[in-house]
C-alpha positions as protocol buffer text, in pm:
chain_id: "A"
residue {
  index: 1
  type: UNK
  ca { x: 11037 y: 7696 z: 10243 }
}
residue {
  index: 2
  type: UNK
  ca { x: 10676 y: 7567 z: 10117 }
}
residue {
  index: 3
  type: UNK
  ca { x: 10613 y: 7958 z: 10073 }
}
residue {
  index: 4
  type: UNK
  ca { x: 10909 y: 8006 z: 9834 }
}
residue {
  index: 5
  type: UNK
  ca { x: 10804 y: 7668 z: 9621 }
}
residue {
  index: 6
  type: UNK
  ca { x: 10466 y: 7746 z: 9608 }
}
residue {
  index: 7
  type: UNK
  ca { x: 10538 y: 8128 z: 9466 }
}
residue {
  index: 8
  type: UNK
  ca { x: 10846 y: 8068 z: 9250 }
}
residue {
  index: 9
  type: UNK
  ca { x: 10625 y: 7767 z: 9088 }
}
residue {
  index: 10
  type: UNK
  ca { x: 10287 y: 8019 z: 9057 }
}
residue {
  index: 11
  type: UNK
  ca { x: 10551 y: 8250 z: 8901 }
}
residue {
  index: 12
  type: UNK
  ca { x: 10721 y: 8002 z: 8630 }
}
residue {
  index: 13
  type: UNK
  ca { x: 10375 y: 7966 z: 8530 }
}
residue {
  index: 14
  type: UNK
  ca { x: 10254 y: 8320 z: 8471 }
}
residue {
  index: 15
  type: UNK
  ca { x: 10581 y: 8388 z: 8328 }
}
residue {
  index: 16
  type: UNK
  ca { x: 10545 y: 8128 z: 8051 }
}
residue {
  index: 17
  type: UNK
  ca { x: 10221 y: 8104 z: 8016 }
}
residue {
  index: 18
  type: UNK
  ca { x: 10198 y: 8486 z: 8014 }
}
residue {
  index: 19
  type: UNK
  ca { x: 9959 y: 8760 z: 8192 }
}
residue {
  index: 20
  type: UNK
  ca { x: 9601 y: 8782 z: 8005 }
}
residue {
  index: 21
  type: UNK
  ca { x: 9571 y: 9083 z: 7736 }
}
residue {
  index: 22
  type: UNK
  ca { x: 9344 y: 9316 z: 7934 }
}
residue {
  index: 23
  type: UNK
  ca { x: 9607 y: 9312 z: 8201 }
}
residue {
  index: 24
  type: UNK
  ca { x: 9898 y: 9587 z: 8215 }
}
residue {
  index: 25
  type: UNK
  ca { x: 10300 y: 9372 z: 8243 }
}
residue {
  index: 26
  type: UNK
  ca { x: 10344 y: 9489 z: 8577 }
}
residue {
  index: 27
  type: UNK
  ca { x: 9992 y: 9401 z: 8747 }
}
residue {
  index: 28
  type: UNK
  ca { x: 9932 y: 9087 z: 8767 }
}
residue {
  index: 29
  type: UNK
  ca { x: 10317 y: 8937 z: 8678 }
}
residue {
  index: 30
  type: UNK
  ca { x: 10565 y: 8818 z: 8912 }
}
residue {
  index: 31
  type: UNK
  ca { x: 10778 y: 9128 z: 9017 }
}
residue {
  index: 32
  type: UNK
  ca { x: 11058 y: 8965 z: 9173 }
}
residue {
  index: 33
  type: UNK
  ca { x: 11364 y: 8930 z: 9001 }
}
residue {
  index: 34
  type: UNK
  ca { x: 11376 y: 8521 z: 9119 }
}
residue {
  index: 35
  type: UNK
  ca { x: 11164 y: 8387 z: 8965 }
}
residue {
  index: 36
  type: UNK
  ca { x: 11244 y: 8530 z: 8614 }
}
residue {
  index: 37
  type: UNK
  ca { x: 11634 y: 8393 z: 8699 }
}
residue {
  index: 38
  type: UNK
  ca { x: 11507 y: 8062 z: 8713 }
}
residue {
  index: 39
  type: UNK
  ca { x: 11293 y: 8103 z: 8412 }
}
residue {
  index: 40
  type: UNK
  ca { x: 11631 y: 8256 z: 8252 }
}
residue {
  index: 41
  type: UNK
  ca { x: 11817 y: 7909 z: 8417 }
}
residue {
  index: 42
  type: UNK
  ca { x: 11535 y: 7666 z: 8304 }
}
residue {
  index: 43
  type: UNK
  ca { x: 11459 y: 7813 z: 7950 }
}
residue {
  index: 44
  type: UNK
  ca { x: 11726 y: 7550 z: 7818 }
}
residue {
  index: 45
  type: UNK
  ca { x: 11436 y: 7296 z: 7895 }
}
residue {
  index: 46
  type: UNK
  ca { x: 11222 y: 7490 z: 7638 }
}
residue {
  index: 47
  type: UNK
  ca { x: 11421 y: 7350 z: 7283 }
}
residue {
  index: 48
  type: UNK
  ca { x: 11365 y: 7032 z: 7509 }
}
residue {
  index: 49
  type: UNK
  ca { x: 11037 y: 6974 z: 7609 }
}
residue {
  index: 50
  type: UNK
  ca { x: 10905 y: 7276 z: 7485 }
}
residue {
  index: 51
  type: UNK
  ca { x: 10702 y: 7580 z: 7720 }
}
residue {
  index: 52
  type: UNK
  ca { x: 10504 y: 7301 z: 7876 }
}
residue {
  index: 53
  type: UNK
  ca { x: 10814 y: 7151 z: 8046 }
}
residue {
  index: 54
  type: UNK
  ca { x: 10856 y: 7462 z: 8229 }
}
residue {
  index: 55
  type: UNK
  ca { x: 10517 y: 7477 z: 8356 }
}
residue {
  index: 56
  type: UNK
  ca { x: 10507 y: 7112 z: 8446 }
}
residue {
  index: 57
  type: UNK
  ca { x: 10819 y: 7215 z: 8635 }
}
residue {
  index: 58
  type: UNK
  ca { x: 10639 y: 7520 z: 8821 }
}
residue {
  index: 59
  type: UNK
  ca { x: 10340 y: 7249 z: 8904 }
}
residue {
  index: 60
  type: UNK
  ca { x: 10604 y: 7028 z: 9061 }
}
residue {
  index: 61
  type: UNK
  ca { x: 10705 y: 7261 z: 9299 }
}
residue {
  index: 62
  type: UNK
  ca { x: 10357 y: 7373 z: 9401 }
}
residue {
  index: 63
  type: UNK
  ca { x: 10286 y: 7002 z: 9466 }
}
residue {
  index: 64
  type: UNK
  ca { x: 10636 y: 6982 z: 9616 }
}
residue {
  index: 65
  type: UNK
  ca { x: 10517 y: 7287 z: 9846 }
}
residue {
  index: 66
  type: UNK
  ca { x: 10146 y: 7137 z: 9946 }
}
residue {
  index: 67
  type: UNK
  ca { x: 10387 y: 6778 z: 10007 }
}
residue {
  index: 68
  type: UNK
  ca { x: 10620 y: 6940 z: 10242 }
}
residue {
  index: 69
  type: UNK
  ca { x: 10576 y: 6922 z: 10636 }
}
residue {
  index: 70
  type: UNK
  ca { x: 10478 y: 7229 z: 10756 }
}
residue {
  index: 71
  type: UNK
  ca { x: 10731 y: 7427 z: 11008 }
}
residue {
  index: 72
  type: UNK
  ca { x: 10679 y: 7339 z: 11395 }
}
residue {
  index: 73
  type: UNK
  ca { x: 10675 y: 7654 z: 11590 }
}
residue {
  index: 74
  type: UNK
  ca { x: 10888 y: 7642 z: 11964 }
}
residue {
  index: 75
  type: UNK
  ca { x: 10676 y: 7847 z: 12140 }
}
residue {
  index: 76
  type: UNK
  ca { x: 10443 y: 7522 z: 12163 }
}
């Protein structure tokens, strides 16, 4: 689960933030169709807050990832 916070909020930030110009779309952009649904789900916050709420957002769950206790294997 700390994987999936930490790369859908990496994600909502290259998506709104956007890739640099010397870069082609595809290269260095998230390529999973996830993370670009909850961009579509959370661009409401946009009129709101404007493109920084998003990104505030995608720090949050990066910090929400590093926060979370990491999974205890059963082999030990």
């Amino acid at each position: 689960m700390r994987s999936v916070f930490f790369l859908l909020g990496g994600a909502l930030i290259v998506i709104v933030m956007g890739v640099p110009a010397e870069f082609p779309a595809q290269s260095g952009s998230a390529k999973s169709a996830l993370p670009y649904f909850v961009y579509w789900l959370l661009s409401a916050l946009e009129g709101w807050g404007g493109k920084y709420s998003i990104v505030a957002l995608g720090v949050g769950f990066i910090g929400l990832a590093f926060l979370l206790p990491p999974k205890k294997s059963k082999d030990r």
